[in-house]
Backbone bond lengths (Angstrom), bond angles and torsions (degrees), N, CA, C in turn:
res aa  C-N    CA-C-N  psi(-1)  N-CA   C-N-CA  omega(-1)  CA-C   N-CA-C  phi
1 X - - - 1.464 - - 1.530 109.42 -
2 X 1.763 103.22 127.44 1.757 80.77 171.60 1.201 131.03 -73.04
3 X 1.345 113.63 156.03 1.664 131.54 -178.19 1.880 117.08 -62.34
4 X 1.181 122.59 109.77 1.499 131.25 -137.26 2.194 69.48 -79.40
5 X 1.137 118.79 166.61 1.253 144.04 170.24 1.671 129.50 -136.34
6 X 1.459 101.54 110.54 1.494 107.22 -177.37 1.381 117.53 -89.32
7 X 1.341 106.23 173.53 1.582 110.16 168.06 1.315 110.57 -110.89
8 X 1.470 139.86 134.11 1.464 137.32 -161.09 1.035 95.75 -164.27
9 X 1.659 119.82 113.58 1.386 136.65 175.98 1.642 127.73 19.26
10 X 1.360 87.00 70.37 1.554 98.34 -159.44 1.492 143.05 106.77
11 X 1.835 91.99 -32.39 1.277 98.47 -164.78 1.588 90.39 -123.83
12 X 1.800 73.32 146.76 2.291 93.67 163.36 1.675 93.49 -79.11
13 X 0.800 113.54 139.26 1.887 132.06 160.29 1.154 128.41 -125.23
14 X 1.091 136.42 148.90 1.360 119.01 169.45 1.723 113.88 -68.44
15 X 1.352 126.95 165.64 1.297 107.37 -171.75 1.787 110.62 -65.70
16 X 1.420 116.17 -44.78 1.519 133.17 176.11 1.570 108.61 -34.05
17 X 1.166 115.03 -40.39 1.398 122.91 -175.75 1.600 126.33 -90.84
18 X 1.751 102.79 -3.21 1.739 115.76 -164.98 1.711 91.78 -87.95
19 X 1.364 93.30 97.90 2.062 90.45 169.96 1.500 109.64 -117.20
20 X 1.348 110.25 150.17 1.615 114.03 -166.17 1.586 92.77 -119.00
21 X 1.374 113.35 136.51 1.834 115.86 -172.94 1.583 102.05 -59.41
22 X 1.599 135.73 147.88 1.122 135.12 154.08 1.270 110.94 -49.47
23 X 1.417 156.62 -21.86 1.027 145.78 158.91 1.434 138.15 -62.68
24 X 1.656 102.36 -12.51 1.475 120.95 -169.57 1.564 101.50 -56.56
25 X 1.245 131.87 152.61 1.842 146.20 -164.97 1.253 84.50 -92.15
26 X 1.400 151.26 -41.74 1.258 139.13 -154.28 1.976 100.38 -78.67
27 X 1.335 94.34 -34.33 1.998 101.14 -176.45 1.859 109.66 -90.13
28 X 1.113 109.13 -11.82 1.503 115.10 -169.50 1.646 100.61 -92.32
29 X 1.734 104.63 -69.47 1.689 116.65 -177.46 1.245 119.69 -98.10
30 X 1.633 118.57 3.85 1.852 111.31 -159.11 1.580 108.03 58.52
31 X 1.113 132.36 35.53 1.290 135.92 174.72 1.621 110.63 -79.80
32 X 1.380 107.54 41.57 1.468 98.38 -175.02 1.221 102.78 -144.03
33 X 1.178 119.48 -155.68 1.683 122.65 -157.68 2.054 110.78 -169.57
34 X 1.395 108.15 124.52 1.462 94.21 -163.94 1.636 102.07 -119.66
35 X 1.072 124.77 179.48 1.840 124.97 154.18 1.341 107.31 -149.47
36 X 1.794 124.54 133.00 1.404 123.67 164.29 1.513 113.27 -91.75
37 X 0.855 144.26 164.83 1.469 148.37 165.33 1.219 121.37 -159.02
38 X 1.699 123.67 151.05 1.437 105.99 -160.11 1.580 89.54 -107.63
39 X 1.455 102.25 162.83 1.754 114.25 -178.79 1.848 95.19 -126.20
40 X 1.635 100.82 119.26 1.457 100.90 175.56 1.693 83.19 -119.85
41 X 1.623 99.51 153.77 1.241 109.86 162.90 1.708 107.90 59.13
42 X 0.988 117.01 36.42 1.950 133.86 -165.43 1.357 99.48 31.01
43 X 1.220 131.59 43.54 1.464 127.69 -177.35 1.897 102.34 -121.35
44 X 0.961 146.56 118.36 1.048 147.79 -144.20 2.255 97.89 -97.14
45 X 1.557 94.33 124.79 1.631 78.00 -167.52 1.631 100.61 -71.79
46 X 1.448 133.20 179.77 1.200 130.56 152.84 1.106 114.04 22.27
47 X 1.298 135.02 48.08 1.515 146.97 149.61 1.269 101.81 -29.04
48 X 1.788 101.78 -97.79 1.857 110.28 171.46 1.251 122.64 -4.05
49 X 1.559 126.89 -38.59 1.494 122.07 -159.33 1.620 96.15 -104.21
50 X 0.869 131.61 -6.85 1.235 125.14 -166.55 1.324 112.75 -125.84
51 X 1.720 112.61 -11.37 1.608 108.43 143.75 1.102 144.73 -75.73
52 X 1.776 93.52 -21.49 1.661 125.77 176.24 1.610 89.55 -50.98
53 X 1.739 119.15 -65.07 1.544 126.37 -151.57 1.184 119.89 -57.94
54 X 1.928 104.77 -26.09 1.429 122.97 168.08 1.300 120.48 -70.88
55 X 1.515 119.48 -32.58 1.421 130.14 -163.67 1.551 90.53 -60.14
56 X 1.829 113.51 -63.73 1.344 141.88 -140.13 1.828 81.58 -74.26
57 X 1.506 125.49 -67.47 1.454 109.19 -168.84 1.919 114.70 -53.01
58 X 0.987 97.78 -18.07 1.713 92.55 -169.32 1.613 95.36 -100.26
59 X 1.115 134.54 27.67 1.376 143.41 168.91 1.611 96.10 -111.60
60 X 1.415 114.39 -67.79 1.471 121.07 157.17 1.487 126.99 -10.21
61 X 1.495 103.61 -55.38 1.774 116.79 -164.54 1.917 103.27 -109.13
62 X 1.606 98.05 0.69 1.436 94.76 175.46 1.603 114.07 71.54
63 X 1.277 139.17 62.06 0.886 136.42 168.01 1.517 114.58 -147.82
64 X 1.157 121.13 146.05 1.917 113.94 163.65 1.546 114.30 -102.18
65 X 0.731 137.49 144.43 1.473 159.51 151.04 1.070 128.94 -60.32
66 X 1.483 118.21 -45.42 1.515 121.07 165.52 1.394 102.11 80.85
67 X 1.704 121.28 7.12 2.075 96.31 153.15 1.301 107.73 -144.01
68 X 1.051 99.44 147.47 1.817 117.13 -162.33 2.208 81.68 -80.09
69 X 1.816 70.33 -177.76 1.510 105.41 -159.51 1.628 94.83 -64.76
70 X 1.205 114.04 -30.86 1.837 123.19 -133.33 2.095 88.53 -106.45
71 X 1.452 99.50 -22.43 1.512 116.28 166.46 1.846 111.21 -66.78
72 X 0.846 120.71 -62.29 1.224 144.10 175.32 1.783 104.47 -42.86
73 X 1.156 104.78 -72.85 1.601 112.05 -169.11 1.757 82.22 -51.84
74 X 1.500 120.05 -69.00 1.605 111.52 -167.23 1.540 127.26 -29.59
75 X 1.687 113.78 -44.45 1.436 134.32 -160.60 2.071 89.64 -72.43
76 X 1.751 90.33 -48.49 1.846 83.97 -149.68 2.005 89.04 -69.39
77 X 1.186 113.00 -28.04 1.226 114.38 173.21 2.170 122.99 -40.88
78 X 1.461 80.24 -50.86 1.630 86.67 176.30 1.477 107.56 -84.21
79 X 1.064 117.31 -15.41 1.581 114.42 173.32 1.806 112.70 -67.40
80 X 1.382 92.64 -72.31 1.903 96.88 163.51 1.594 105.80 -19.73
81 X 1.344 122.80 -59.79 1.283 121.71 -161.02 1.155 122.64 -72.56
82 X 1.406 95.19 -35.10 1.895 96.39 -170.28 1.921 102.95 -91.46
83 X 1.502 111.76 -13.79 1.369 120.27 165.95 1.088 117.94 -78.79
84 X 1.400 117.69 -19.65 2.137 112.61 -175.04 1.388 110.95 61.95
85 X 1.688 111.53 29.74 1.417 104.02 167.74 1.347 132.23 -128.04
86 X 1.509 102.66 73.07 1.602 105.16 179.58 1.623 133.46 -44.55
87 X 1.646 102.69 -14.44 1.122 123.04 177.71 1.605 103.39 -91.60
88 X 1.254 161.88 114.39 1.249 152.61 135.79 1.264 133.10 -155.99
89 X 1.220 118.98 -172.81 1.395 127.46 164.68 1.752 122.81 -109.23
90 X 1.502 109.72 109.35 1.203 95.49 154.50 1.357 159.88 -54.17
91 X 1.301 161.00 106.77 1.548 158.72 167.50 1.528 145.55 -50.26
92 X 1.436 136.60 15.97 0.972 140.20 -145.29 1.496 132.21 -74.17
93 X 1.411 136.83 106.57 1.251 128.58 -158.82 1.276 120.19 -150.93
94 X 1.547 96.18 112.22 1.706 110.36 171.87 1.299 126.58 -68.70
95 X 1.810 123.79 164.85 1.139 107.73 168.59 1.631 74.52 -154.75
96 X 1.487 92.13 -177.95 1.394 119.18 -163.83 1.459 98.73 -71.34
97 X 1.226 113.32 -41.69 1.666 138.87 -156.10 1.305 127.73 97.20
98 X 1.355 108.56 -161.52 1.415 115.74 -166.79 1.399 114.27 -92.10
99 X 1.781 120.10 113.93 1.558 103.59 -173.59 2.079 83.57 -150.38
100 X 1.418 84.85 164.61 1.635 91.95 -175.13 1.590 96.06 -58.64
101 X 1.506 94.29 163.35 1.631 99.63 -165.59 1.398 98.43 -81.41
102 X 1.462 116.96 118.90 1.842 116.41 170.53 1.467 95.77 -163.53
103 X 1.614 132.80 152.41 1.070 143.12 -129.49 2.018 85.96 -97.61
104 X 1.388 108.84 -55.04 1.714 103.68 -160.02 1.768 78.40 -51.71
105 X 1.575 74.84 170.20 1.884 100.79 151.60 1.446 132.56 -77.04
106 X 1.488 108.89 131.06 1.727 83.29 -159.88 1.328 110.76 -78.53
107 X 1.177 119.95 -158.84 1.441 136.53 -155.67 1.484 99.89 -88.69
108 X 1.719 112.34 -55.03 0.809 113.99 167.12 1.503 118.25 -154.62
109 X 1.798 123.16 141.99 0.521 155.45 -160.88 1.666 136.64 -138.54
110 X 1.204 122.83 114.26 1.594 124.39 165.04 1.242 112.21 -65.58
111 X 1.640 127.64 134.17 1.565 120.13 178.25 1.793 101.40 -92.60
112 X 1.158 104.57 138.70 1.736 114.32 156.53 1.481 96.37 -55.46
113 X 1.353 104.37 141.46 1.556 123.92 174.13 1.936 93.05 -133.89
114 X 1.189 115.75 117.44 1.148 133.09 174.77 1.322 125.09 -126.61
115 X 1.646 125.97 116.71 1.940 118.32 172.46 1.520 77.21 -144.47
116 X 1.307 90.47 152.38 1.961 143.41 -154.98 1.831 92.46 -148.38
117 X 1.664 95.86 107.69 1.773 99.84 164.00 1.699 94.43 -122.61
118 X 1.685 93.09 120.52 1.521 95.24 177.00 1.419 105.43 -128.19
119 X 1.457 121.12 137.16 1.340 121.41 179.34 1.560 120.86 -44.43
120 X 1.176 107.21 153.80 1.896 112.26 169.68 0.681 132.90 -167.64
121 X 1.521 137.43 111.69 1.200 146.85 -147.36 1.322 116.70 -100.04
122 X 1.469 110.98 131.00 1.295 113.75 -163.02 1.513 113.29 -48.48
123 X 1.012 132.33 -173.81 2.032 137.78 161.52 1.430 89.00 -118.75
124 X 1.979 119.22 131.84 1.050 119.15 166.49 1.645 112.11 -50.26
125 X 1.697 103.90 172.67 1.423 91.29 175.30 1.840 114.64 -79.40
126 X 1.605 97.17 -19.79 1.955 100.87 -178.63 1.549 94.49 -73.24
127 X 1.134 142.21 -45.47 1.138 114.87 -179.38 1.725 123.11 -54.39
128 X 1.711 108.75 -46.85 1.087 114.66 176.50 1.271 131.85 -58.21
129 X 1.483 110.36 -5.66 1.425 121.28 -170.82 1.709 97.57 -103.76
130 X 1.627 139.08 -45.73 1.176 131.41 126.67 1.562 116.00 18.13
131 X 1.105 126.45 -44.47 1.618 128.60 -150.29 0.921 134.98 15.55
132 X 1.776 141.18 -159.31 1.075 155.40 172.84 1.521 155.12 -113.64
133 X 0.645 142.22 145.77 1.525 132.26 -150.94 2.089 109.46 -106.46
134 X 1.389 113.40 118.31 1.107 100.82 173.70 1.633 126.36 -146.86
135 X 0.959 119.22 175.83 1.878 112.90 -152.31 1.888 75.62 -124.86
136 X 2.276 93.17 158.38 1.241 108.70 154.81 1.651 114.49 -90.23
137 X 1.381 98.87 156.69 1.426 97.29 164.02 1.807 118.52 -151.80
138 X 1.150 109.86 -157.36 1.868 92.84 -179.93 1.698 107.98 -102.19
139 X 1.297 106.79 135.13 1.481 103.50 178.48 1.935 104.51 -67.05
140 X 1.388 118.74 109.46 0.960 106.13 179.61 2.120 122.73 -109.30
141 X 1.595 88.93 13.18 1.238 116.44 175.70 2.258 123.74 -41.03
142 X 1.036 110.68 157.80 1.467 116.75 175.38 1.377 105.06 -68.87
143 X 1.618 108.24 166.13 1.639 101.25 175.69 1.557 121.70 -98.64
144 X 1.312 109.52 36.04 1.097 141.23 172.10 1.426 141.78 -105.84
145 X 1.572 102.17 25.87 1.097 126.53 -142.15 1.633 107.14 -83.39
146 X 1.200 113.47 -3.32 2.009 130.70 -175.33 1.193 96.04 -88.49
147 X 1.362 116.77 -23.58 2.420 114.30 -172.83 1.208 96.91 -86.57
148 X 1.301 115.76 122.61 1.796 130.50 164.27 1.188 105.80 -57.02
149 X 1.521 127.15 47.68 1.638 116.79 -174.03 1.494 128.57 -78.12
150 X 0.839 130.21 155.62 1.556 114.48 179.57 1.738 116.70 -81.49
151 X 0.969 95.96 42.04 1.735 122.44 -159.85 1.091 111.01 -111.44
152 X 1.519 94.24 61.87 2.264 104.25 -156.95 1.300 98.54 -122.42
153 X 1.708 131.14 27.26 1.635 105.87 142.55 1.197 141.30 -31.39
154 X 1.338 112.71 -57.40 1.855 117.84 -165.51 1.889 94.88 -77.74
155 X 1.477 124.18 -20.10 1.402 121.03 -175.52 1.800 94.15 -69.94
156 X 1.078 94.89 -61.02 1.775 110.21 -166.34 1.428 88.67 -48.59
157 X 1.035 133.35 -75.62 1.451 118.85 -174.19 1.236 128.32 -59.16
158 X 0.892 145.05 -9.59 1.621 149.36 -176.26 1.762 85.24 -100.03
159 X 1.284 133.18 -50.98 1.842 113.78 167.57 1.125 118.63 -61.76
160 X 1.129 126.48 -25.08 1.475 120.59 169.38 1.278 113.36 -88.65
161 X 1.254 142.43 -2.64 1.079 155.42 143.63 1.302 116.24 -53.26
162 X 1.555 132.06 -34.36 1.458 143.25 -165.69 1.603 81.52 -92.68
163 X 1.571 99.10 -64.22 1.939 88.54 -151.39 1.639 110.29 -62.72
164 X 1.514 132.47 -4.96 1.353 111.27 170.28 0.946 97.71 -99.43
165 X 1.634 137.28 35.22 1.838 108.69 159.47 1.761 78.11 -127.70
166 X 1.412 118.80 35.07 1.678 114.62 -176.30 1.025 134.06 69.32
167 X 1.643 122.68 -12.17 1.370 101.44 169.91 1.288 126.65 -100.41
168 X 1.612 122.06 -166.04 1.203 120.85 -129.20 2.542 78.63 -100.86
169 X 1.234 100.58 -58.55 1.522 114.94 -160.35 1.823 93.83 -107.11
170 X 1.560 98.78 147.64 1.457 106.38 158.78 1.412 99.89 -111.74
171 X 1.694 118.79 138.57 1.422 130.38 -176.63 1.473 112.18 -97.13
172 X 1.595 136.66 83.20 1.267 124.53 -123.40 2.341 86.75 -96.79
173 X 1.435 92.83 169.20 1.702 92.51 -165.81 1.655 99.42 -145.24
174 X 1.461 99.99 126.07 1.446 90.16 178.86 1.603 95.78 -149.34
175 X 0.984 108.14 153.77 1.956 136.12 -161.48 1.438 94.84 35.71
176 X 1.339 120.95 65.57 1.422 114.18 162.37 1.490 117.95 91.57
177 X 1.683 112.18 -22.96 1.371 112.10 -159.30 1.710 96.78 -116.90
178 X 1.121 109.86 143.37 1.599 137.04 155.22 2.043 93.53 -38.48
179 X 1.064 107.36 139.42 1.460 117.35 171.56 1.841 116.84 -148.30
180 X 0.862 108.46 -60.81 1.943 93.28 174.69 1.906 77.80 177.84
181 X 1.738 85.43 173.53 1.470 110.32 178.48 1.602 112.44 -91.36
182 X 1.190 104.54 155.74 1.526 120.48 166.05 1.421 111.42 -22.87
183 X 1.170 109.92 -35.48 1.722 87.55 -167.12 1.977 80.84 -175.02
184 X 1.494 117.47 27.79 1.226 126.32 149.93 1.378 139.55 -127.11
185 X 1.383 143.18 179.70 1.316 114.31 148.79 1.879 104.19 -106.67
186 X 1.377 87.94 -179.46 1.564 94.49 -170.28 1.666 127.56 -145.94
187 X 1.206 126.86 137.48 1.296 142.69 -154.36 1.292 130.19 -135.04
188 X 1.406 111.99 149.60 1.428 83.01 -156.46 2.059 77.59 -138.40
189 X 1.442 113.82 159.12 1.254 111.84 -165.94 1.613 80.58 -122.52
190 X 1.660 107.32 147.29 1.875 109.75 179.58 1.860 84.72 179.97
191 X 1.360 86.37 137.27 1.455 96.84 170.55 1.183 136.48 80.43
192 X 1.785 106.04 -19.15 1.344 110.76 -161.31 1.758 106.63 115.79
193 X 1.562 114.88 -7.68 1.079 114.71 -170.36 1.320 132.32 -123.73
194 X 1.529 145.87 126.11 0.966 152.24 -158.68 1.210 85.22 -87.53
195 X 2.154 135.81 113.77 1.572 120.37 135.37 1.460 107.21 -128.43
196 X 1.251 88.64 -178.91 1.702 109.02 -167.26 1.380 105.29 -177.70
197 X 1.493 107.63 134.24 1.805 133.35 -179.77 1.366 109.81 -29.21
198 X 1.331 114.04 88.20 1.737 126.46 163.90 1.842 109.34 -29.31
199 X 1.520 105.72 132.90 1.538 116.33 -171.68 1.511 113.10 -55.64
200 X 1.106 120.37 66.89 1.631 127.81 168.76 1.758 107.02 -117.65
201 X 1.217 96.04 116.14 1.350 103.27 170.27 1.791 114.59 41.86
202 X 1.787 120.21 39.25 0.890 136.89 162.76 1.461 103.79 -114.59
203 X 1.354 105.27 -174.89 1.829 123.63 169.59 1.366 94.59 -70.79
204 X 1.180 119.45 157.14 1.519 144.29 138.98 1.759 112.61 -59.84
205 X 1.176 155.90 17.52 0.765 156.39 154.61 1.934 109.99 36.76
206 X 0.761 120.33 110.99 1.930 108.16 176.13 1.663 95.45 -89.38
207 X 1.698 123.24 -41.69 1.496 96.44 -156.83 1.910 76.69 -78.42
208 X 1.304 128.39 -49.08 1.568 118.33 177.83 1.564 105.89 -14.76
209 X 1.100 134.12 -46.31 2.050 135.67 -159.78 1.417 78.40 -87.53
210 X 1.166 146.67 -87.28 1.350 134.37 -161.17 1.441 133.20 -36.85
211 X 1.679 114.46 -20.23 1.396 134.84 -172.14 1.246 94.46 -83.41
212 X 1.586 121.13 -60.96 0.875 146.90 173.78 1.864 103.36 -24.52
213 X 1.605 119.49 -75.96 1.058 126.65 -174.06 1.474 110.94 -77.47
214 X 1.596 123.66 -2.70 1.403 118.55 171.42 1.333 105.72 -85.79
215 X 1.167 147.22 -27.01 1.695 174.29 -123.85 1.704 69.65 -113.48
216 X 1.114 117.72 -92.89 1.406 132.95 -141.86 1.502 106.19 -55.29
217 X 1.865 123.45 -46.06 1.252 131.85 173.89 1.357 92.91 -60.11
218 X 1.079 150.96 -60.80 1.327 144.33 -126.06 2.114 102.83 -109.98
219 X 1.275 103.04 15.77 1.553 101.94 -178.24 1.505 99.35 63.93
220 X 1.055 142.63 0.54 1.418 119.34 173.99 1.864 126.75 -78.50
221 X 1.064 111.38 116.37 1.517 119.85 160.52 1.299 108.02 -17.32
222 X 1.601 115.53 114.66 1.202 122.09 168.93 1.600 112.73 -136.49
223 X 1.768 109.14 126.67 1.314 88.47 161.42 1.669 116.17 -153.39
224 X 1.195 120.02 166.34 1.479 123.94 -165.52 1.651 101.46 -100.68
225 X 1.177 129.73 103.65 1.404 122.41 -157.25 2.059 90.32 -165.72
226 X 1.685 79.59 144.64 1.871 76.68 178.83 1.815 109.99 -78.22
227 X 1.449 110.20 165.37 1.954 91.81 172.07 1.651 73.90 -149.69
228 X 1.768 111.67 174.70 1.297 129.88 168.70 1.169 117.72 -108.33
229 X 1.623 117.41 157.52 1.371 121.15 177.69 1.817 115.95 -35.50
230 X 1.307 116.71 -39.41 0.903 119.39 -160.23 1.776 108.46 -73.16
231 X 1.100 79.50 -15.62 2.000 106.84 -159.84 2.294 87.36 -83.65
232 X 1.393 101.73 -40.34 1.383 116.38 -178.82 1.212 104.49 -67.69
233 X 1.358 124.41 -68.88 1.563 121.56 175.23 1.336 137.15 -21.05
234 X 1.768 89.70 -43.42 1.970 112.29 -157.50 1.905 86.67 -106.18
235 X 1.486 127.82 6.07 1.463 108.93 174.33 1.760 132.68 -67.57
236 X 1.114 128.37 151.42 1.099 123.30 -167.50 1.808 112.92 -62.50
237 X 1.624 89.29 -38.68 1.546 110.47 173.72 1.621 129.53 -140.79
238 X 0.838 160.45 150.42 1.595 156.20 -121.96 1.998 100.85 -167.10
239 X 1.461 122.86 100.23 1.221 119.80 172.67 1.594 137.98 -126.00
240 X 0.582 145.79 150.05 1.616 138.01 -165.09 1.738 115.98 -133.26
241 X 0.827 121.32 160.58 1.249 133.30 176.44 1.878 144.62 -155.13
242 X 0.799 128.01 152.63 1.398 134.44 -175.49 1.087 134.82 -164.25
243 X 1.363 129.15 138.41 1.501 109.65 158.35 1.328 139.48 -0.46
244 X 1.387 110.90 -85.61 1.328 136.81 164.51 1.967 112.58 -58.27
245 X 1.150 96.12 -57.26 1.807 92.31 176.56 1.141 124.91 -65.50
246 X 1.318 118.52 -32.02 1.641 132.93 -177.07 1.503 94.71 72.31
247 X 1.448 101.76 -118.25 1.381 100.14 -168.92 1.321 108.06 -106.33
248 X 1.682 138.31 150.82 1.418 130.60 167.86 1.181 94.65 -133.10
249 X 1.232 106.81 133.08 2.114 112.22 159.63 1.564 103.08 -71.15
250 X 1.196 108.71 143.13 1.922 112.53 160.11 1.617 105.87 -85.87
251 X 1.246 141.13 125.38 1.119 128.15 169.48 1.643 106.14 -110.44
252 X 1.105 119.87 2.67 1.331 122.15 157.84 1.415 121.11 -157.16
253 X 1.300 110.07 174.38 1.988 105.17 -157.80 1.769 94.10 -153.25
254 X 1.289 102.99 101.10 1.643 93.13 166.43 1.867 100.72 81.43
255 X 1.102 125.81 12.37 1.158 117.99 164.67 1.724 119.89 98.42
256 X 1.545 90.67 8.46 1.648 110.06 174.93 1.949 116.56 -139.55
257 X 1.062 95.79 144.28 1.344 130.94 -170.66 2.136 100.09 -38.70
258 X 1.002 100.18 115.46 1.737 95.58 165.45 0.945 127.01 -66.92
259 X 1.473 152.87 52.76 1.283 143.55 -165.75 1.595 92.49 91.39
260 X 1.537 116.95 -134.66 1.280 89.26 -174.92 1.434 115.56 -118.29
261 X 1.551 112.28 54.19 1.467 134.00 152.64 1.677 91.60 90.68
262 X 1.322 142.47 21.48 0.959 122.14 178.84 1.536 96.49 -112.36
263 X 1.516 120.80 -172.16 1.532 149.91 -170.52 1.999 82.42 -87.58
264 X 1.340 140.08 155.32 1.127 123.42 -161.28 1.693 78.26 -134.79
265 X 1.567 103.92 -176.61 1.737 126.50 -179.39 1.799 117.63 -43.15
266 X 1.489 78.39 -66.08 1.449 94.12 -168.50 1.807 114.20 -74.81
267 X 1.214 108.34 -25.58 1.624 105.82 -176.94 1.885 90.10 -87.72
268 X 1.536 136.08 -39.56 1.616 108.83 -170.20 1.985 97.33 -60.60
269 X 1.102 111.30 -20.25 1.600 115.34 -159.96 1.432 95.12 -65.11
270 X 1.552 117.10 -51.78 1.438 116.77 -165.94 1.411 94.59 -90.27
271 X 0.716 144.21 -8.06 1.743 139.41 168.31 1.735 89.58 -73.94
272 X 1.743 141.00 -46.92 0.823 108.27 -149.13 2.227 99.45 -85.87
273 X 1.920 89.10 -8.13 2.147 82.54 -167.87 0.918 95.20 -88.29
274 X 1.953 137.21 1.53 1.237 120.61 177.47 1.465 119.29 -71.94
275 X 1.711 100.68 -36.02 1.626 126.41 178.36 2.085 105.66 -43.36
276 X 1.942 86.89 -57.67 0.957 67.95 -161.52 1.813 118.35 -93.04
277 X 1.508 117.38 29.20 1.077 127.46 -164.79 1.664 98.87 -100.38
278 X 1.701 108.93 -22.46 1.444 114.29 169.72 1.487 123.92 -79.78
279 X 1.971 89.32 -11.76 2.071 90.53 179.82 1.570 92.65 -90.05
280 X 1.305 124.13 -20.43 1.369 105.20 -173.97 1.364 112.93 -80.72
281 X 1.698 128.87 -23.25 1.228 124.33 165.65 1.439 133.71 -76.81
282 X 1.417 116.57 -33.12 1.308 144.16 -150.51 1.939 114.93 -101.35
283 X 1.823 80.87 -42.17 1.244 94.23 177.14 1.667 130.59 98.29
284 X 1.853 89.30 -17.36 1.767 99.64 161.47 1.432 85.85 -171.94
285 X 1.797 105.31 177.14 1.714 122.59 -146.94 1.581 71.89 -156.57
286 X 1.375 106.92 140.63 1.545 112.10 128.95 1.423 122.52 -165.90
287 X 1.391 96.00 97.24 1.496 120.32 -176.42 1.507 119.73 -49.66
């Protein structure tokens, strides 16, 4: 099998050989900052938006990085190539660097520069239409919840929380209100209307901005507004999204039927302008 190849502060490595010092801020405090993105057709989707989110959190947490946007596209570029995977997902993740372990920031510091291109194979669209199964739980997250940090305890647990009672997403809930998934955001279709948890102290979502502007091309009702579990339960349709996931229908929540357990109108619709919003960037789809 070939030997997968990273990028690590400068250097191509093989992955076996990519070691990060025990002292690094990103392995000690989570002092770091990551982005996934999917690459169809070796063309990287919404790159731009999801370096922007990195630029803006590491402005946030006070740190520089030291590589532009136009750096980035180059690295994951030679990665695709020397990996043979026109199909994948990218990995990208900063850290402060390597400094004796103490809480300020040090004085001075080299940042880890880290990208991971790993193959990924699309999900047909009949499978994807199939959907997924997912439970509520309590958002028990930091109030920092807009920094892409690698600061994913309470995420990791609230998914592992879903997958031993089987399902696929935990729908996390805090002061009463519906807020996004473990490691998605989330939507709920009622009325005629596309909403989902207005940007307060959530993620920035990148495929979220695209839904957003497919809603809008496509005449569909969109809006950013808080709703409650209860408001989740009784929706016509239940949807999620990501980078990596694209789009998933919920066809059940907590161990009951979404409406009537199928993939609903409005989410196969945006599953089908997302498809083709990736042939217009990417240059080919195959679901």
């Amino acid at each position: 099998m070939k030997t997968q190849t990273v990028y690590l502060n400068g250097e191509y490595l093989p992955l076996e050989d990519a070691f990060i010092h025990v002292e690094d801020r990103g392995f000690n405090f989570a002092d770091s900052l990551y982005e996934v993105t999917r690459i169809y057709n070796g063309v990287p989707f919404t790159l731009d938006r999801h370096l922007a989110r990195m630029e803006r959190g590491a402005g946030l947490i006070r740190f520089d990085y030291g590589v532009s946007r136009d750096e980035f596209a180059t690295i994951i570029d030679e990665l695709v190539s020397r990996n043979e995977t026109p199909e994948a997902m990218a990995y990208i993740q900063v850290s402060r660097g390597r400094a004796p372990r103490d809480h300020p920031f040090p004085v001075s510091a080299k940042p880890t520069v880290l990208v991971m291109v790993k193959a990924h194979e699309p999900v047909p669209r009949e499978e994807r239409l199939r959907g997924k199964t997912a439970i509520t739980t309590a958002d028990l997250r930091y109030q920092f919840c807009d920094i892409k940090s690698t600061a994913l305890l309470p995420n990791v647990l609230a998914c592992q929380q879903a997958r031993e009672q089987g399902a696929y997403e935990a729908i996390m809930i805090r002061d009463g209100m519906v807020t996004e998934g473990s490691n998605t955001s989330v939507y709920i279709v009622s009325d005629g209307i596309v909403r989902t948890y207005p940007l307060v102290n959530i993620l920035p979502g990148i495929t979220r901005s695209v839904i957003a502007e497919l809603c809008r091309e496509d005449e569909i009702n969109f809006s950013e507004e808080v709703f409650t579990p209860q408001q989740l339960r009784a929706a016509e349709e239940i949807f999620i999204t990501g980078s990596v996931a694209e789009i998933i229908p919920i066809v059940a929540l907590d161990g009951q039927p979404v409406s009537d357990g199928a993939a609903g109108e409005t989410t196969c619709r945006l599953i089908d302008l997302y498809a083709d919003r990736v042939r217009s960037d990417c240059g080919a789809y195959t679901p």
